[in-house]
VOSE-292426 format. One record per residue (C-alpha): residue in three letters; x, y, z. Coordinates in Angstrom, 3 decimals, decimal comma, always signed. Layout:
  code      east     north        up
   ALA         X         Y         Z
...
REM end
This chain:
  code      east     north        up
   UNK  +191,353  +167,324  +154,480
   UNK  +194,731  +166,688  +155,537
   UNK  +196,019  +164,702  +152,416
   UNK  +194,624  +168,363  +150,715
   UNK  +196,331  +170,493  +153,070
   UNK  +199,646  +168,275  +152,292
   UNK  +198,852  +169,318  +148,335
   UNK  +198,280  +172,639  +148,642
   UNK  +201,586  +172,943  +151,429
   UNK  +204,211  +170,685  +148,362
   UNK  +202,020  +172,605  +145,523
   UNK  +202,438  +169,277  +143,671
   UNK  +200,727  +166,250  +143,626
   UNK  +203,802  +163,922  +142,879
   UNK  +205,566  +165,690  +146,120
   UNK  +202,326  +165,429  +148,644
   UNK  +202,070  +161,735  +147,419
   UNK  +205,540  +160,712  +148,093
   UNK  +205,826  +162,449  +151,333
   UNK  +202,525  +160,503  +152,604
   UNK  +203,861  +157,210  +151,506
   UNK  +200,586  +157,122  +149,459
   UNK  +200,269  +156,900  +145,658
   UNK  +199,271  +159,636  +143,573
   UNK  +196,515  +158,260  +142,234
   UNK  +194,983  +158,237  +145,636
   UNK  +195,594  +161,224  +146,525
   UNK  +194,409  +162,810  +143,094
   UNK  +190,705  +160,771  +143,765
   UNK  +190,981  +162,052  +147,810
   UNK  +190,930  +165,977  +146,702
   UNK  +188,125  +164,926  +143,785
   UNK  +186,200  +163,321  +146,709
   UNK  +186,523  +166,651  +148,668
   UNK  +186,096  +169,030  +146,103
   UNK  +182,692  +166,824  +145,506
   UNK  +181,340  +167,124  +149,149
   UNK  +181,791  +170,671  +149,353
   UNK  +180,429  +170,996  +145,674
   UNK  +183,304  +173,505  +144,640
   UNK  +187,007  +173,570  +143,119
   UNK  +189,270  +174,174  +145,372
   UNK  +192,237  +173,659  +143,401
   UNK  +193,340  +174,592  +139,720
   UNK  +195,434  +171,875  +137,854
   UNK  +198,096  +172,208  +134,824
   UNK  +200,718  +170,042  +133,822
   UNK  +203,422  +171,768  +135,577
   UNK  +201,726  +172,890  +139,114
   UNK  +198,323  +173,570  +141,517
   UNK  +197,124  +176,798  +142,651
   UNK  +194,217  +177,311  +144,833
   UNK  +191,206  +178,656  +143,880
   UNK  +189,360  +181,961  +145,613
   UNK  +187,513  +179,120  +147,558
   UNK  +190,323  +177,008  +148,177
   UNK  +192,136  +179,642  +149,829
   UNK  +189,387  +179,730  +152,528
   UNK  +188,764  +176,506  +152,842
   UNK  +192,588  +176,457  +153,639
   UNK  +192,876  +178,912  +156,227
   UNK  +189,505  +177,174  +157,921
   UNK  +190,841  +173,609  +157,295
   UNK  +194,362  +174,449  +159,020
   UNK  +193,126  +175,952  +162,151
   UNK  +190,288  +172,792  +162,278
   UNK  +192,623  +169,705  +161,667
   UNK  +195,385  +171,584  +164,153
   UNK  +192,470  +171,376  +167,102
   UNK  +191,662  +167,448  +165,638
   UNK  +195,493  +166,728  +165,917
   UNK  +195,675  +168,424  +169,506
   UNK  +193,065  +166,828  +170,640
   UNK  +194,319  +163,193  +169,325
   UNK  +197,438  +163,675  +170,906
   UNK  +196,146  +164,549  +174,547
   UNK  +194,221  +161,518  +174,517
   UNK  +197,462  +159,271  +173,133
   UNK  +199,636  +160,972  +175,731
   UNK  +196,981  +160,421  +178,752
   UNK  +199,776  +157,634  +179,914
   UNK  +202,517  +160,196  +180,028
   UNK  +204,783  +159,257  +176,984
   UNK  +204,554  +162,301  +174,369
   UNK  +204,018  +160,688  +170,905
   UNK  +202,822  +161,706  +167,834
   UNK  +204,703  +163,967  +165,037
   UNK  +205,936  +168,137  +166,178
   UNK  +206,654  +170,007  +162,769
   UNK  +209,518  +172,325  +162,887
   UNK  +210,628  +174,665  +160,434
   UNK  +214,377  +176,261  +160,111
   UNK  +216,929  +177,629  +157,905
   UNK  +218,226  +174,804  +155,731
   UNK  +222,050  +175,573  +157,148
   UNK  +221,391  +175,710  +160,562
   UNK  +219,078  +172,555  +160,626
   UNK  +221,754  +170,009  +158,722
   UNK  +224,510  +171,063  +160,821
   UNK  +223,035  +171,361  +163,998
   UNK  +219,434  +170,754  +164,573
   UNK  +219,472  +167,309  +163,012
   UNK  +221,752  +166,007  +165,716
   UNK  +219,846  +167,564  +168,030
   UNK  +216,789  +166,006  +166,774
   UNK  +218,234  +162,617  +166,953
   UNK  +218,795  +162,499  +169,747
   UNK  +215,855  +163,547  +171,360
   UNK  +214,114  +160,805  +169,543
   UNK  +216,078  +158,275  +170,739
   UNK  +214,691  +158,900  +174,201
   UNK  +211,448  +159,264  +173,599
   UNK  +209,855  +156,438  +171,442
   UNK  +206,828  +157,426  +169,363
   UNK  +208,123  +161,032  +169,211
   UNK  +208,363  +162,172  +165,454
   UNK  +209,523  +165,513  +164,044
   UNK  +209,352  +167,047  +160,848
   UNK  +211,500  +169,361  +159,891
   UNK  +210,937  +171,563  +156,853
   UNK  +213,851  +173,476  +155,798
   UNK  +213,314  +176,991  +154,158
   UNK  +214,829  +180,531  +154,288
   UNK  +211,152  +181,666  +153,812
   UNK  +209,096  +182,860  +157,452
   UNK  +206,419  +180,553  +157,614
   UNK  +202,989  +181,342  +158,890
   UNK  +202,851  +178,912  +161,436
   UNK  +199,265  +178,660  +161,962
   UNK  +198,133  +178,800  +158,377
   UNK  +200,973  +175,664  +157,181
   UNK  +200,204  +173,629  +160,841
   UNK  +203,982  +174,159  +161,462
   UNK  +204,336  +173,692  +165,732
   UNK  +208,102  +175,199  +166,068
   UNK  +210,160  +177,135  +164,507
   UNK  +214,047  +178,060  +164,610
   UNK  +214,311  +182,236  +163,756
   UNK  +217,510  +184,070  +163,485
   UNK  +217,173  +187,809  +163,741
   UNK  +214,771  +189,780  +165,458
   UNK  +210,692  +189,079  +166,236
   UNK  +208,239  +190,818  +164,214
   UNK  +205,255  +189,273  +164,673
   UNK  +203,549  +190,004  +168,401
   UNK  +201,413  +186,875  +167,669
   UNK  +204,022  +184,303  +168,426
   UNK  +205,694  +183,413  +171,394
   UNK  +209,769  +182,694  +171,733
   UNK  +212,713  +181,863  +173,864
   UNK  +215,640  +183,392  +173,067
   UNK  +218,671  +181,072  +172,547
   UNK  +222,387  +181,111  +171,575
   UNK  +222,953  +183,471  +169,104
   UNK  +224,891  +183,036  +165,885
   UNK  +228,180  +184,330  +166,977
   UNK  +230,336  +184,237  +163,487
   UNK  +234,330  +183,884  +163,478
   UNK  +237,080  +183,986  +161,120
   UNK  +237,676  +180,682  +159,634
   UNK  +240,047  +178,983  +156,783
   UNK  +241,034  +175,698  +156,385
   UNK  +244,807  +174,453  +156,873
   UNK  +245,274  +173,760  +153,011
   UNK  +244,645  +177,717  +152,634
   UNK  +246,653  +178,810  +155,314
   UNK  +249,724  +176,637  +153,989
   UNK  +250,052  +178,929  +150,612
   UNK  +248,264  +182,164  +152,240
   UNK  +250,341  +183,336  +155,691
   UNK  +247,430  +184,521  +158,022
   UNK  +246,223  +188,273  +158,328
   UNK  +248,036  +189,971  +161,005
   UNK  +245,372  +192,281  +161,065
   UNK  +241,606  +193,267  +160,214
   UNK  +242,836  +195,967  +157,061
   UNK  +244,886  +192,571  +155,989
   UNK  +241,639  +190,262  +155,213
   UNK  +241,188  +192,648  +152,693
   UNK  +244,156  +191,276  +150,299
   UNK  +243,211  +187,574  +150,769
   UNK  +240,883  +185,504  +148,954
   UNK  +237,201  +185,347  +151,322
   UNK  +234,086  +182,960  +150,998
   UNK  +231,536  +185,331  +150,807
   UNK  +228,159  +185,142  +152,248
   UNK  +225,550  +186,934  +150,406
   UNK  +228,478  +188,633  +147,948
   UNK  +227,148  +191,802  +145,910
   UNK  +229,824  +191,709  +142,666
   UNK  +231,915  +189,544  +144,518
   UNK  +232,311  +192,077  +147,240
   UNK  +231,351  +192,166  +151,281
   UNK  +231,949  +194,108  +154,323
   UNK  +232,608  +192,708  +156,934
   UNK  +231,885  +194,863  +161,047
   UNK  +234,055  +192,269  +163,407
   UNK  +234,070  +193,043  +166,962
   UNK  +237,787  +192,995  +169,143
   UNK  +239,754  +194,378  +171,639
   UNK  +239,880  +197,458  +170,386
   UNK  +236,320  +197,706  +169,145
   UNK  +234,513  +197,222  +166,143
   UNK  +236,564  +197,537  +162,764
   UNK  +235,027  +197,266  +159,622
   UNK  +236,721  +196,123  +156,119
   UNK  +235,891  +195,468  +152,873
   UNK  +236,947  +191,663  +151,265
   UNK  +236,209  +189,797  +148,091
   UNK  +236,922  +186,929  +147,000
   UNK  +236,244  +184,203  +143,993
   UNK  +233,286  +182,146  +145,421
   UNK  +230,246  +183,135  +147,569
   UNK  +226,413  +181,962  +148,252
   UNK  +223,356  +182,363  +150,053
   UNK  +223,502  +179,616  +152,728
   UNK  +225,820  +178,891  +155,315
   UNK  +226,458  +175,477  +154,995
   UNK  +227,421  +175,976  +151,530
   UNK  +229,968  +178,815  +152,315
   UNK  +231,449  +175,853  +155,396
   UNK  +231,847  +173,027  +152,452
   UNK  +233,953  +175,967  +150,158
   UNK  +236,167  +176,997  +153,239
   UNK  +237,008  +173,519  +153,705
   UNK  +238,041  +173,407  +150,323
   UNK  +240,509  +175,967  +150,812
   UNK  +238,690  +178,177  +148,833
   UNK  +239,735  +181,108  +151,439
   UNK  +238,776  +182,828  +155,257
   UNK  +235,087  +182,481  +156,093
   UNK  +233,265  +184,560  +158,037
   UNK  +231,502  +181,687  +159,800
   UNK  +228,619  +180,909  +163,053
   UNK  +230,820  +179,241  +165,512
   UNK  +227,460  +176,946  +166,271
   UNK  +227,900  +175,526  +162,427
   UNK  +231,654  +174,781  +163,195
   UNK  +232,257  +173,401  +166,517
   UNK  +232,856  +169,975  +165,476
   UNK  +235,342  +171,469  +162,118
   UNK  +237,445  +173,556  +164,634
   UNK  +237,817  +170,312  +167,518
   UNK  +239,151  +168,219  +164,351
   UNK  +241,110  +170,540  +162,688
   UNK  +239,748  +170,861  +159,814
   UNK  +238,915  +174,355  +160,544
   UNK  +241,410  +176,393  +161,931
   UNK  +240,068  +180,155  +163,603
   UNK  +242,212  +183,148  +161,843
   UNK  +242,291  +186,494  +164,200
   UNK  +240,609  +184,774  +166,821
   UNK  +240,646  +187,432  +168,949
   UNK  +237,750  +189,184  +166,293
   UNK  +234,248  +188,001  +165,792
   UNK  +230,528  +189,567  +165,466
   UNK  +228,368  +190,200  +168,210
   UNK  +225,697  +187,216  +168,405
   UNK  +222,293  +187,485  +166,232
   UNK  +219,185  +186,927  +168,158
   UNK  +218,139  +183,255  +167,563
   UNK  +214,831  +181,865  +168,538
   UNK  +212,888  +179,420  +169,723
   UNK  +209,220  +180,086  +168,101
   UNK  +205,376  +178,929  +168,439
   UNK  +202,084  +179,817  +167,963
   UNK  +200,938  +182,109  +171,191
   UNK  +196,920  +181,695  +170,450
   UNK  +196,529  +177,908  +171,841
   UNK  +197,599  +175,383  +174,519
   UNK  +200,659  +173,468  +172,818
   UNK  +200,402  +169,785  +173,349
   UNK  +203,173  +168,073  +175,873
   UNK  +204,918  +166,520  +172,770
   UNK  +205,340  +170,239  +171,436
   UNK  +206,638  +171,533  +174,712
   UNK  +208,866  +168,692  +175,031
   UNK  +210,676  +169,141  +171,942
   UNK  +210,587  +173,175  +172,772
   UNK  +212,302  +172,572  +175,922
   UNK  +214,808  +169,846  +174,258
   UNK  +215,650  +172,803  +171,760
   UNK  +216,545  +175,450  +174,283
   UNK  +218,184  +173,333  +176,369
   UNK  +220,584  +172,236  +173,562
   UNK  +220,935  +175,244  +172,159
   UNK  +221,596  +177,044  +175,219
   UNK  +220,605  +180,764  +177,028
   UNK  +221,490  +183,733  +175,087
   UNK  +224,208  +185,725  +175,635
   UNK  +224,751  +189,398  +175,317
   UNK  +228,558  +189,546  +175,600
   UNK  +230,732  +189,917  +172,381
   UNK  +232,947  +186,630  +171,156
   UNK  +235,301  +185,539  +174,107
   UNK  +238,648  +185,779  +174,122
   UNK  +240,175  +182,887  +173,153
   UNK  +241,327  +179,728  +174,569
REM end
């Protein structure tokens, strides 16, 4: 059942194989096996990918919710001497999870051997119940009454450029001024942005463009440290840039208001002690949410 589940979650064969340290071969003859006992197909094979069957998809959303209770159970009997082990899945942005959570993470298993996490990295909501994910990391608002959260330090975004930029680009004096200098875009329509920054006179907006853009933050970092231009950047993704240097804050006075960022889990069932561990661990580092707008600089 699991090794299945693992299948149908990579949609490949190859992929659920080498994330199970198992051949392929065995897990090809472990889905036959199942597909036997239960006397029906449950997936559909090509050369190129799976899909799931009308009877497959059931089985899945029965098989989740059943192995999830197994798991639990396995890991309150393995824990019965007070040492959380055992793996916690978490899912996050891809951006927010290399630059921060994966420190983070490493820590926290360096304290507590026989604690594993998983992290799988998307932009996509996961169903958290349906994929036997135990944590996730949400920016922006909760939709879905279901699921439980802690609200944590929001994504505060400043102005950023690297040195090599600001040598051969003098740095805007003002808000209208971003508008004649070359910007990392994030999320660019046509090359284009606006851009609502928060400062001491209130919120300004202004319209920038610029040569290079994409859909992830850490990708828009890695071209402002190119020198590629000024950034519009989450100050959590740039701590470390800004206390070396290679980051330097441009009207630091202007910023956006912080985006709620979460702490998520399933609301329906008791979550193990491992799970609330690593909950706890996340808030904690994260730290409490703020409402105010971006401080004033030091």
């Amino acid at each position: 059942m699991a090794i299945f589940l693992r299948v149908v979650e990579q949609k490949s064969f190859t992929a659920a194989a080498e994330s199970l340290g198992l051949p392929k071969s065995s897990v090809s003859r472990s889905v036959a096996r199942l597909e036997e006992s239960l006397g029906v197909q449950l997936l559909r094979r090509t050369t190129r990918a799976v899909s799931l069957t009308e009877a497959g998809t059931t089985y899945v959303r029965e098989a989740s919710a059943a192995l999830t209770a197994l798991q639990d159970a396995h890991a309150t009997l393995s824990q019965l001497d007070k040492r959380p082990q055992g793996p916690v899945r978490i899912t996050a942005p891809a951006d927010l999870a290399t630059l921060v959570l994966a420190d983070i993470g490493a820590r926290l298993v360096r304290k507590n051997p026989g604690l594993t996490l998983e992290f799988l990295l998307t932009s996509r909501v996961v169903n958290l119940v349906d994929e036997g994910v135990d944590l996730a990391v949400r920016a922006g608002p909760m939709r879905d009454s279901s699921l439980r959260a802690r609200r944590v330090n929001g994504l505060e975004a400043r102005l950023m450029a690297a040195p090599a930029y600001l040598e051969t680009h003098p740095a805007p004096a003002t808000v209208a001024e971003l508008g004649q200098h070359d910007c990392v875009l994030f999320r660019p329509r046509r090359g284009r942005a606006e851009w609502a920054l928060v400062g001491p006179t209130g919120r300004e907006r202004v319209e920038v463009q610029g040569p290079i853009g994409g859909d992830d933050f850490t990708f828009v970092r890695e071209a402002a440290l190119s020198g590629a231009g000024i950034a519009l950047l989450p100050t959590l993704l740039c701590e470390q840039d800004v206390a070396r240097g290679r980051l330097v804050r441009v009207l630091p006075a202007y910023g956006t208001a912080a985006a709620p960022l979460h702490v998520v889990w399933p609301g329906a069932r008791q979550i193990p002690r491992r799970v609330q561990l690593v909950r706890d661990w996340l808030v904690s580092s994260l730290g409490p949410y703020s409402e105010e707008g971006p401080p004033d600089p030091v």
